[in-house]
Steps between C-alpha positions, in 0.01 A plus 500: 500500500220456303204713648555754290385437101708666217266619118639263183738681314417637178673243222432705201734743671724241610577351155541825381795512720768523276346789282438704785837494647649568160260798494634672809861460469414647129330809724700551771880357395722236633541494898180517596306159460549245630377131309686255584375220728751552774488880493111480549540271797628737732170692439279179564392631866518786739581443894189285529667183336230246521417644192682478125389595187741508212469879290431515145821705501611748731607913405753733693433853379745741556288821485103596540484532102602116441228437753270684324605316161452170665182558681352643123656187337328259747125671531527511098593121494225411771808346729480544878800678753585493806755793653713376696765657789799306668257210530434488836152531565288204760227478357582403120408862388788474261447102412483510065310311278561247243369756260591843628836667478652613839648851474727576750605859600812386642741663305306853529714572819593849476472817761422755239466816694559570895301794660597568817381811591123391415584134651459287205672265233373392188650131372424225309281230630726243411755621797527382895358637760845463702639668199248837508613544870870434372507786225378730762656384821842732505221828494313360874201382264357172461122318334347327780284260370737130626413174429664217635603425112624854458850409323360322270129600422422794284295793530298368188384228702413703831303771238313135419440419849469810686835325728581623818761369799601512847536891491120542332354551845630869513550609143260288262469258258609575120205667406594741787851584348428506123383828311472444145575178259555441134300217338477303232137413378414207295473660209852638532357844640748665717304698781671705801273550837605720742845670553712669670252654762258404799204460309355438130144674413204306360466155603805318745601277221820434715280300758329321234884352372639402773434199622329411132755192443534510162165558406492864310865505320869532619677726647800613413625818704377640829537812725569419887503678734842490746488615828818635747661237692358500897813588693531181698246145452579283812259118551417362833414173543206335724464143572173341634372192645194462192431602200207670668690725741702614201209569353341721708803699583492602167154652491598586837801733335279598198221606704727729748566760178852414464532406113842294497679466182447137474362232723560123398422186637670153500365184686728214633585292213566839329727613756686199482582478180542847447785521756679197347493668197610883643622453819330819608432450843155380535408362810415093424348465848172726384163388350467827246697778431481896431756746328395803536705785340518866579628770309592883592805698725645261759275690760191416339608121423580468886161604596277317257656181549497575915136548399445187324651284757249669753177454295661075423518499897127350538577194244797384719785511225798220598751705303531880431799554313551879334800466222850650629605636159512473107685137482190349717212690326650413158450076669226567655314593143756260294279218669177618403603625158604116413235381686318338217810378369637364814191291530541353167842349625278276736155437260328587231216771634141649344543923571188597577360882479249612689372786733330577794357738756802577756226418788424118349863397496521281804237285377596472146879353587283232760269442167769472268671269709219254513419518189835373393506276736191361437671415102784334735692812356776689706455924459775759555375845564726818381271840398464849507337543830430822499265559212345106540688381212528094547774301357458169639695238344307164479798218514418163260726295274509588155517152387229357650154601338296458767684708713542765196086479483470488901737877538284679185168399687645600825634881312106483401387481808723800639377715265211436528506571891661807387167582355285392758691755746474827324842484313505401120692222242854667471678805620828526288543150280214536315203312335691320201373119433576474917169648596324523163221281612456611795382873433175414544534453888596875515294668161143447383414402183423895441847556620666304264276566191598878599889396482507292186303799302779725614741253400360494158507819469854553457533113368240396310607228383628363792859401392727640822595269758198236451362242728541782792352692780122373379317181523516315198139426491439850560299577159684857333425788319486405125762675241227647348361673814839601655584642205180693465556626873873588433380736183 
C-alpha cells in the first residue's frame, strides 16, 4: 500500500548506530538489546504488515527503572521510541522507525499483588490479558476486557488503545477496568496515577492515558479491576436472510433494555470460513449471523434468551439455535475468536475500525458493501454489534498493487461513512499511521491544535512513538513553547 507516507529517518542518528547501542548495553547490561540485523527484524512491523521499517535497535527492559534509564538515555541523545506490546496492533501503532529504538515491555509480565476482597490486581503491562484472568480464575474472578487477540496481546497495548472485545457491551472497554498505572516519562520520570480505589482527585489523568498510543510515556504496571465470575454465560445464535434484518434485530434487542453480554455479527463469507476453520455449528444456509450471549443463574439465562428470540421474531430469523452446553459454547466463540485468523487462511484482508450509531447499522453494511464493490473488492463483515463497533474485512491480494491501493481507498471510504453517520474513526484499534491522516474528517483544526499542545506537554520534544495519531502536515507546538507550558 502506498497511500499512506512515512517522515525520512533521521541519519545523523542512524550512523550513530553503533555508539548508541554500545551505550545502552553499557547502561542497562547484557540481555536486554537487541542489535543484530536478524534480531531487529522480528520488530520490523506490528499486525498491520503492509508496513516495515527496520529499528535502530530494539530494548527489552526487565523492570520500570531500566525503562526509565532508557527513556532518559534517548530524550538526552535526541533519539526517538516507540513502546511496544506483543506487537499486535492494526493500525501500525507499534510500526518503528529507522531511527527510533522500539522498547518492548514484553518481558515485564508479572502479577505482583492480587486483591480480592477490593476486586483488583496490579501487574505488569508486559503480561496477557488471558493470563490476568488465569492468575485469578481458581478464586471465581476474572478482567473482562477480551479481544479477539487476547492470548497473545498485552495489556500495554490495550492501555495504548483503550481495547475492548466481544464481552465490552456489558462491562467496558479498558479504560473501564483500569484504576491506576505506572509510567515512564521521557525524561525518565516515573509517575503513578490513580490506585487502588474508584476514583483519583484533581484532574482524571486516567482518561487522558488511555487510549494515548504512545504519545505521553510507557507504562509499565497497572491496577485492574477483576470482577466475580457470572454463574453461568450461555450464546444463542440467530440467522437471517440480510445483513439488514440482522441488523435491525440488534437495535431491536438493544432498544428492548436487555443489555446482553456480547452481541456479534458475521456475514456469509464470514460464516463460511469461520465454520471450516471451527466447526462450530454455524448455519451456512444464512445471509448474516448473531451470537448473542447471556450470563446469570440458569433461570435467568432461560428467560432472556426466550426473550431475545421473541423480540428477533419480526426480522424472520431462518435459524435460532440456543447452545446445549459448555463443549458447544466453547465452538461457538472458538470461531469468532479466530475469526481474523481463519480469514487469513483464504486472503490477505485490510481490518478496518470504525463505529457507529446502533440505529444506522443496516445502511452502513449496504454502504460498505458497495463501496467495496465498487473497488471490485470482496468485504467480510465480523464486529461488535452491540456497541457499533465495525470490523469489516476488505479482501484484495497482497501482491498486486493496485488491488493493495484499491482496499486502503475502499477502508477510507468506510471511515469516512463512519463519520458521516454520527459514529467516529476507531473504537478499539486505534489511530496509529492507519488513520493518521484522516483525523481531520472527525477533529477541527482547533481540535487537533488542542491535542498536540497536550501532547507536548508531557513530550516536548516529540520523540515517543513518531509519525502517529496526527497529520503530518499538522504544524506543532515548538520545543520552546511546550516547554514553557509544561513549567
Amino acid at each position: 500500500m502506498s497511500l499512506i507516507r512515512m517522515p525520512e529517518p533521521d541519519l545523523g542518528v542512524v550512523a550513530r548506530r553503533d555508539v548508541i547501542v554500545k551505550d545502552l548495553e553499557k547502561l542497562l547490561g547484557p540481555g536486554v538489546i537487541i542489535a543484530d540485523e536478524d534480531g531487529r527484524r522480528a520488530y520490523e512491523t506490528d499486525a498491520l504488515t503492509a508496513y516495515t521499517r527496520m529499528p535502530l535497535a530494539v530494548a527489552l527492559p526487565r523492570s520500570t527503572s531500566e525503562v526509565a534509564t532508557i527513556l532518559k538515555y534517548c530524550r538526552d541523545n535526541s533519539i526517538k521510541v516507540v513502546a511496544r506490546g506483543a506487537g499486535t496492533s492494526l493500525c501500525g501503532g507499534a510500526l518503528p522507525a529507522e531511527d527510533a529504538i522500539v522498547v518492548s515491555v514484553s518481558k515485564m509480565n508479572r502479577v505482583l499483588e492480587v486483591d480480592y476482597p477490593n476486586r483488583l490486581a496490579r501487574v505488569e503491562s508486559g503480561i496477557t490479558n488471558l493470563a490476568i484472568s488465569g492468575a485469578v480464575a481458581k478464586e471465581g474472578f476474572f478482567y473482562a476486557p477480551d479481544p479477539s487477540s487476547q492470548l497473545a496481546c498485552t495489556l500495554a497495548g490495550n492501555l495504548a488503545m483503550n481495547s475492548g472485545g466481544a464481552h465490552c457491551l456489558k462491562y467496558g472497554v479498558t479504560t473501564n477496568n483500569v484504576l491506576g498505572i505506572k509510567m515512564v516519562l521521557m525524561t525518565g520520570e516515573i509517575v503513578e496515577v490513580g490506585g487502588g480505589h474508584l476514583d483519583s482527585e484533581g484532574f482524571d489523568l486516567m482518561a487522558l492515558i488511555v487510549g494515548s498510543e504512545g504519545q505521553f510515556g510507557i507504562v509499565t504496571e497497572a491496577t485492574v479491576r477483576i470482577l466475580r465470575a457470572a454463574e453461568g454465560a450461555r450464546p444463542m445464535l440467530l440467522g437471517f436472510s440480510s445483513s439488514e434484518a440482522a441488523g435491525r434485530c440488534v437495535s431491536a434487542i438493544i432498544g428492548s433494555g436487555i443489555i446482553p453480554v456480547a452481541i456479534e455479527f458475521m456475514d456469509k463469507p464470514a460464516i463460511h470460513v469461520c465454520e471450516s476453520f471451527a466447526k462450530a455449528g454455524y448455519p451456512l444456509d444464512v445471509e448474516a449471523l448473531l451470537i448473542v450471549e447471556v450470563e446469570g443463574s440458569d433461570t435467568e439465562i432461560s428467560r432472556l434468551l426466550e426473550q431475545i428470540a421473541e423480540i428477533a421474531g419480526p426480522f424472520k430469523p431462518q435459524t435460532v439455535v440456543v447452545s446445549s452446553g459448555t463443549d458447544q459454547s466453547a465452538k461457538i466463540w472458538k470461531g469468532r475468536k479466530s475469526a481474523f485468523g481463519a480469514i487469513g487462511r483464504i486472503s490477505d484482508y485490510y481490518c478496518m475500525d470504525g463505529t457507529i450509531p446502533l440505529g444506522r447499522l443496516p445502511e452502513v453494511l449496504l454502504a460498505i458493501s458497495s463501496i467495496c464493490a465498487s473497488r471490485g473488492l470482496k468485504v467480510a463483515n465480523i464486529f461488535h454489534a452491540g456497541d457499533g463497533n465495525l470490523h469489516p474485512l476488505i479482501l484484495y491480494d497482497a501482491n498486486d498493487p493496485k488491488q493493495s491501493v484499491a482496499a486502503e481507498h475502499a477502508g477510507n471510504e468506510i471511515l469516512k461513512l463512519c463519520v458521516d453517520v454520527g459514529g467516529c474513526l476507531t473504537g478499539e484499534h486505534g489511530v496509529g499511521i492507519e488513520k493518521r491522516d484522516l483525523m481531520g474528517l472527525q477533529f477541527t483544526p482547533t481540535d487537533l491544535a488542542l491535542q498536540m499542545r497536550i501532547k507536548s506537554v508531557f513530550d516536548p520534544s516529540w520523540l515517543l512513538n513518531p509519525a502517529k495519531v496526527f497529520p503530518l502536515d499538522t504544524p506543532r507546538p515548538s520545543d520552546a513553547q511546550a516547554e514553557a507550558e509544561a513549567a
